[in-house]
Structures are given as C-alpha cells and as structure tokens.
Residue, then its C-alpha position, 0 to 999 in steps of 0.5 A: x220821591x225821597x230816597x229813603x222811600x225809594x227802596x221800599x215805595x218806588x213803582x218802576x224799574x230802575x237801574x240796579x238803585x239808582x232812582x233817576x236812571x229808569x228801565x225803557x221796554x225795549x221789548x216794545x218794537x216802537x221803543x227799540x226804534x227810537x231808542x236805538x236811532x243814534x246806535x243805527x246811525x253809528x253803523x249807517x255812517x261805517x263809524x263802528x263795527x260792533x256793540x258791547x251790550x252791558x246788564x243784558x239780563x236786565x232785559x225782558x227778553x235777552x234773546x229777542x233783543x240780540x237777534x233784533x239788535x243784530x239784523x238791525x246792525x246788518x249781522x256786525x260783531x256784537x258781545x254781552x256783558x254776561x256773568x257766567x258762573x262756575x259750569x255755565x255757558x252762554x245761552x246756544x240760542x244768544x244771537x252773539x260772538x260771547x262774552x266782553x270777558x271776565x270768564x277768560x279774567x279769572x281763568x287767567x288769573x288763577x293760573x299765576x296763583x300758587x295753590x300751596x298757597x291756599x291753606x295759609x291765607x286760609x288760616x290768615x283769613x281764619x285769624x282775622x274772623x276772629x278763628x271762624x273760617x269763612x262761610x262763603x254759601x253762608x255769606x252769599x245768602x245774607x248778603x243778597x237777603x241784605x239786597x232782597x230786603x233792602x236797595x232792592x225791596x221795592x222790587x221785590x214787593x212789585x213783583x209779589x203785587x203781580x201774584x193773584x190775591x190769596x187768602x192766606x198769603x199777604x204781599x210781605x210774606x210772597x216777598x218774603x218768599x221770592x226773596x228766599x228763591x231768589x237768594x238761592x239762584x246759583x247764577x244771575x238768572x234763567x232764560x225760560x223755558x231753558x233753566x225751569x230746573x234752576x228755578x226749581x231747585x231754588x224753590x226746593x232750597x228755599x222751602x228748605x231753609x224756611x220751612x214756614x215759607x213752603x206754601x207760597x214757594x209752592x204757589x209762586x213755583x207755578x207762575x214763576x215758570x210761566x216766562x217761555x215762549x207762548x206763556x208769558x206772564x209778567x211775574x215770570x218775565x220780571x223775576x228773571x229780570x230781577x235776580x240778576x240785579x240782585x246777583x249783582x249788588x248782592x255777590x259783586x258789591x258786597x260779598x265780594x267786599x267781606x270775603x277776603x282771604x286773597x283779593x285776585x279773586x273776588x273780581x267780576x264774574x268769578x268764583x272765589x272758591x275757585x282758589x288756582x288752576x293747573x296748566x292742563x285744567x287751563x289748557x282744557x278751558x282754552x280748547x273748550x274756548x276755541x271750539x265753542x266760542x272762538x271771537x269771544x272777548x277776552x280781558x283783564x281790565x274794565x271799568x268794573x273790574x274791583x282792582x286792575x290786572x297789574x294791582x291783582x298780579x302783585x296782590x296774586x304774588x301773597x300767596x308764594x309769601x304767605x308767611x311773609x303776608x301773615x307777619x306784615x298784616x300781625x305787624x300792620x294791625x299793632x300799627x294802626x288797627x282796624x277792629x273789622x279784621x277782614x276789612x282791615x285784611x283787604x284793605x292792606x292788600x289793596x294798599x300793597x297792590x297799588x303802592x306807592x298810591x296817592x293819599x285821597x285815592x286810598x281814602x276813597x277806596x277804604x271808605x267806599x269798601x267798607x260801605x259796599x261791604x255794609x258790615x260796620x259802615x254803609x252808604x245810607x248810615x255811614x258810622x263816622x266813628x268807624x271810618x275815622x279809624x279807616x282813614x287812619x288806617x290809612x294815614x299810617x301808611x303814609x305818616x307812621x315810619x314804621x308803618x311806612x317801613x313795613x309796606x316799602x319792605x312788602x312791596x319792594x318784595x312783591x315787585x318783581x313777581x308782581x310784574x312777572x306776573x302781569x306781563x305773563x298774564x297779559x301775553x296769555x290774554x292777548x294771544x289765548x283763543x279770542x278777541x282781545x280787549x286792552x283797557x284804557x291806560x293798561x298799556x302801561x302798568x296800571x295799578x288802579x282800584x275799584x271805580x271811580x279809581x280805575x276812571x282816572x285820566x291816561x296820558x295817551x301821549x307819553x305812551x304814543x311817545x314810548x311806543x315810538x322809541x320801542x319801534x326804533x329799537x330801543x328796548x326797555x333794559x328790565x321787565x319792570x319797566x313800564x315800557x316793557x308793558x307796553x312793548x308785551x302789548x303792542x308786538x302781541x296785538x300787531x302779530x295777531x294783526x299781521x299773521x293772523x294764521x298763526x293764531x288759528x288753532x291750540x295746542x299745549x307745549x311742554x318744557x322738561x326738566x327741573x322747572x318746567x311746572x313753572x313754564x306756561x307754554x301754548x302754541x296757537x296752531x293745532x300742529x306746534x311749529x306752524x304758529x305763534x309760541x306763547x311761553x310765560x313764566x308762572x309763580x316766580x318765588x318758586x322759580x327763583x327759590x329753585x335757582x331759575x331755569x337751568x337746565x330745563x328745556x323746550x323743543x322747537x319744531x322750526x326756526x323761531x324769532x322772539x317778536x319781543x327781543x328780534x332774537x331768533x332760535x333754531x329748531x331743536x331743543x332751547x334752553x328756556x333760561x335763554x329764551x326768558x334771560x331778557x323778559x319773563x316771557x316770550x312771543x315766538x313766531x316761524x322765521x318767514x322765508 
C-alpha cells in the first residue's frame, strides 16, 4: 500500500507508523511459543539473567504476558519499559521488578534545576511565543488530535468499525469521538477493570470539549469498559492498546518538540510542568522507592532519551544564568534568525548543550526537530524554504564569527556547572534505591541528541585503556575530565558490587551552615554510619556566587574513606569544602577494620 493511504486505509496493527513493522498477538498461546523460541533459548543456555520489555502497553494484555514471560524464564529478572505519569505507579498486579527508569531520570534531573530560575525562562519562552505564555493542557490536546487524526487515523476508524451499527452515528463521527476520549487520557492507558475511573473522566472531559460528540461518547462509554477479566471485547481490549501509542507519538514526539522554555525537561517519561524539586520532596521519592520498588531500574540515558544526561546537565545550568540565556538567545536571533521562535529556542539550547558539535549531527538533529514538532515543517510535507533557514541557522554556528563568538563565551560559561552537574546527577543515579543502568559510551561524557545521534560508535577501548590508568592510581587532575566520569562510574558500580550491605537502606543527611542547600546528601543505610555516603553538589552558580563552602559542615557517625580519592575522614564534624576540594562529589564508605 502507498504510504500515504497507509494513515487512513491500513487494517492491521502496526508498530506506532511504521507499516512494515506488524503487531503479532502474542496473547495467542501458540504465538507466544514461537515467538519467544530464541528468547527461551538465551536463559536455557545461562546467556542472560533478565529481559527489558519495551512499548508493554502495546499488548493486548500486559499482565497475562509478564506472568507468562516470567514462569517461562524460570522466575529471572525482568523491567518494562513503562511510562508512569505524574502520581502513577506501576500496576501491583505486574509480574515484574519495575521500570527500565525514566521515572527515577526526571526525579534526578529536577533536583539540579534551580527553581528561582523558572519565572525568567518563562518570560524567555513567553517572548519567543510572540508575549503568549504557553498553554501546556492546550498544547497536548492538539497535539495528540494531530496523532488521532493523522499517523494514526487508521487505527482509530478500525476501532470505530468494531462499534455496533447506529442509526445515527457513522464511522468518522465514533472516530471523531474516540479520538476526543482518547486525547483526554492522562496517562498512556488502562489495565481494565483497574482504571474504569480514568476512562470515565476522559469521557466526561470529552463531551465537555465537544458537547456535539456526547451521544456517542455516551455510546462508546459502555463498550470501552468491557476490557476486564471475563468481559472482553475487542473494542475495549484494542482501545487500551492504542492510547498509549497515541501518548507516545502525540506528547514524547511532538509536544515535547513545541514546548521549550528548558530542554532538561521535556525527556521520556517526564513531566514538563514539573519545573524542580526540593532535596526533601527528592528524599521522600527515594524512600517511596526503596519501599515500594526496590530493584527497579534507574537511568539517565537511553536510547530514546531527546538529549543524553551530560547535554541535559549543561542545558540544566540556564536556569542559574537566565539573564545570561536571555541575552545570548536576543543576540543568536539578530545573528541568524529563525522565525519559529520556540524552535529557534530549543534549538540554541541543543547546540550549547553539545557543543563543540559536528556540523551534520546539528543539521540532523534541527531537521528532525522541526518535523516531529510539525509546526512550520513535518515528515510528510517537508517546506524546503523553512528548513533552509534552519540549516542556516545552524551554519551560523560554525561560519558567522560573532555567531561563533557568542556560543564559545556561552559554553565556556556553562562548562563547569554543566559537569558538576552531571557527575552529581550520575553518582546520585548510581547509588539511589535501584538497579542501576549506564548507557553505552556515558562512561565518558556523552553529549549526544535525539536518535540516531545518540547511536553512534563508542570507543570502548579508550575507555578499557582510561580505566586501567585510574586502577593504577593515576587520577584525573579536574572534574572536568572525561575520565573524572568515568572514575565517578566505576568506584560507584564496584562498591555496590563488593559491599552490597552498605546500600541496604536511606536516610537523608544534612550538612549545616551557610551552603548547606547546595549539598545533596544521603546515606544508603537507615542508621547513617552504617553504609555508603553519597554527598553532591546542586546548582553550582550559587555555590560559587556565595564563595564556595566554608564554614559549612557535616557529622560523621564512623571512619569514612572517599572511594574516589582514597582520602579518609574521622568521625566527627568535616568541613564539606575538604571533602569536595578535589571533585564536586564524594562516595564514602565505613573504613573496614
């Protein structure tokens, strides 16, 4: 079929738009077997010790497959590649560890953003919308009706095909109405019959925006809920499978493109409106955590994540330099204009999170921007004249001196707090409550954008080579080293390797005196002196602008050794300056007797 019919005429399920990628029902027990031969044959033959399951909410039934999947793996570990939204959890009835982590991504990321920085990027991303502030509640809607109504149409008019005929409804006006419920859901999907009450506001919030759709929201409403246990229909059970791909494409893939007041935010399974968080609202989530679940993944970078941890710390760092940020962006636009001011605003910042960059990676990366955003360019219709401009734009970066000029006086300015930032975030992530993730090539500062740019070769072997020099004492002589990653990455995953009972519990620490907000502190067991320390520093500018540490202090309960530097520390109050004069963090751990 052509593709261009594809969005309106194709009859079977699909992965997301891609027509030659087709959905298998693995529901069917013949199916799952010959299907899953070589996954079975992988823990047969002792080659694995657990599965990643991505998209599960493309399944027709996500909680029957995981408890098959599992008894079939003989019990071994297994996470989902599940998207929770803001005061979601992962399904109890979920036969799994958790989640492949971008939950515990943007709790991680949030605690390095400096809320004072909010109400000038607001006022940035106000400026660049032309003085209208932006609508995020607004901006999802259209945005997924886009999906609804376009890439995905032909899913949504097989599913109104499945309603029983009405008199006085016909297929487009129940797709028409499907798509309203499904562009009101809050989260990716339901698992009937947990959810019937997300589905039913949805309805309500869909006859409330179009009152002319309320006699088959009213119709539809019955039969949607009819996906639970010994009530299965096909409509019900197809709906849930396809709101989350709507969710996906609408929200991740183009949203996520128009909303750009700070780039950190608007990554995989997070909530832009969710701008920063405080250390005790952090300290609550990583209890929460350990509690509820305790060998769920945590992460900072995958292969789906829009910019890679080290390109979200630098880009994290703007909202200490609003001012600053204001003035390059009023400067970049005289330079080299782009008249789609939100793009042109993400796009600077994608640039100064990478740079220095290689010319075709940024050309890449603003063209496919601009299309997933859909707003003056998209896949299907691309408009050269616009993305001539784009790639001007960016050859301004690399041609217009004063262009240039700019951007190296940005970045030069960034750096420091940008790699503060992403050593804290990354010995957060490795030693917070969870099973700990590193993405290929992050062991080294990995400034990468969205796919395919975050697919790109790893020299694994001048990393073996860096690691051998750092197991032979020598250590990196700054912080912003690539090695000094690579040294945070590796003494962090060997103690938790070597004493894993010092990670057995958390318990929030906190430094006094006059920067002691800028200390991020936790312990990994519940009673302090008896595990690991992890001590970080959070927003930097402020630190520095306050004349670093001084006099501020923390109490040790025993003996402590920095995994980092070999340093030791008696018990007692220390002098955090002492601890961080080396790096801007610190992995402690009880001196062994």
């Amino acid at each position: 079929m052509d593709w261009r019919r594809a969005d309106t005429d194709l009859n079977y399920r699909r992965f997301f738009a891609v027509s030659s990628l087709a959905g298998v029902r693995v529901e069917i027990p013949r199916i799952f077997a010959q299907t899953h031969q070589e996954i079975l044959r992988w823990f047969q033959e002792g080659l694995v010790d657990g599965l990643r399951i991505d998209h599960p909410d493309g399944l027709a039934d996500p909680e029957g497959y995981l408890h098959q999947l599992r008894q079939s793996i003989g019990g071994n570990y297994v996470l989902v590649e599940k998207i929770l939204e803001p005061g979601e959890s992962l399904p109890a009835s979920f036969d799994c560890e958790g989640t492949t982590g971008y939950d515990a991504l943007a709790d991680v990321d949030r605690i390095f953003i400096d809320d004072a920085g909010e109400p000038g990027l607001d006022d940035i991303d106000t400026t660049w919308r032309g003085g209208r502030p932006s609508d995020y509640e607004a901006m999802m809607h259209s945005t997924k009706r886009r999906i609804t109504d376009g890439i995905l149409h032909a899913e949504m008019l097989r599913l109104a095909r499945l309603v029983p005929p009405s008199a006085s409804l016909d297929v487009e006006q129940l797709a028409d109405a499907l798509s309203e419920i499904i562009t009101a859901f809050p989260v990716y999907r339901t698992y009937l019959p947990e959810g019937a009450d997300i589905l039913r506001t949805a309805c309500e919030l869909a006859s409330s925006r179009r009152p002319e759709l309320q006699e088959a929201v009213e119709l539809l409403l019955p039969l949607l809920l009819k996906a639970g246990p010994g009530e299965d229909t096909e409509l019900g059970r197809r709906f849930q499978q396809t709101s989350g791909m709507v969710m996906a494409k609408g929200v991740e893939d183009t949203a996520f493109f128009r909303h750009t007041r700070l780039g950190t935010l608007t990554e995989v399974g997070a909530d832009p409106t969710e701008f920063a968080i405080t250390p005790e609202e952090f300290h609550a989530r990583m209890r929460s955590r350990l509690e509820h679940i305790p060998l769920s993944m945590t992460t900072l970078s995958t292969h789906d994540t829009k910019r890679s941890e080290d390109t979200r710390a630098r880009i994290s760092a703007l909202a200490e330099l609003t001012p600053d940020w204001g003035q390059f962006l009023d400067r970049a636009q005289e330079l080299a204009r782009l008249p789609d001011g939100p793009l042109a605003n993400l796009l600077w910042q994608a640039i100064a999170g990478v740079w220095p960059a290689e010319r075709d990676r940024l050309h890449g990366f603003a063209q496919k921007a601009a299309r997933e955003a859909g707003t003056w360019t998209s896949w299907a219709d691309p408009n050269e004249n616009y993305e001539n401009q784009l790639a001007k734009v960016v050859d301004a970066a690399f041609d217009n001196p004063e262009m240039r000029q700019e951007l190296d006086s940005l970045v030069e300015q960034l750096e420091p707090y940008g790699a503060s930032n992403a050593l804290s975030a990354k010995l957060v992530q490795l030693t917070m409550p969870g099973v700990p993730d590193v993405y290929q090539g992050t062991e080294f500062w990995d400034r990468s954008l969205t796919d395919p740019d975050n697919r790109r070769p790893v020299d694994f072997n001048a990393r073996r080579q860096a690691l051998e020099k750092l197991d032979q004492g020598e250590l990196p002589a700054s912080y912003l080293a690539a090695e000094a990653k690579l040294l945070v990455t590796s003494r962090a995953l060997r103690l938790r390797r070597d004493r894993a009972e010092l990670f057995s519990g958390y318990a929030p620490l906190q430094a006094e005196g006059t920067a002691a907000e800028h200390l991020l502190a936790f312990s990994r067991a519940h009673v302090a002196g008896e595990g690991a320390l992890t001590l970080v520093t959070r927003l930097p500018r402020g630190l520095e602008r306050k004349g670093g540490w001084k006099q501020t202090l923390l109490r040790l309960d025993v003996d402590m050794r920095d995994e980092l530097t070999g340093r030791s520390f008696s018990q007692g109050e220390v002098l955090v300056g002492e601890i961080l004069d080396s790096y801007p963090v610190a992995l402690l751990a009880p001196v062994q007797a």
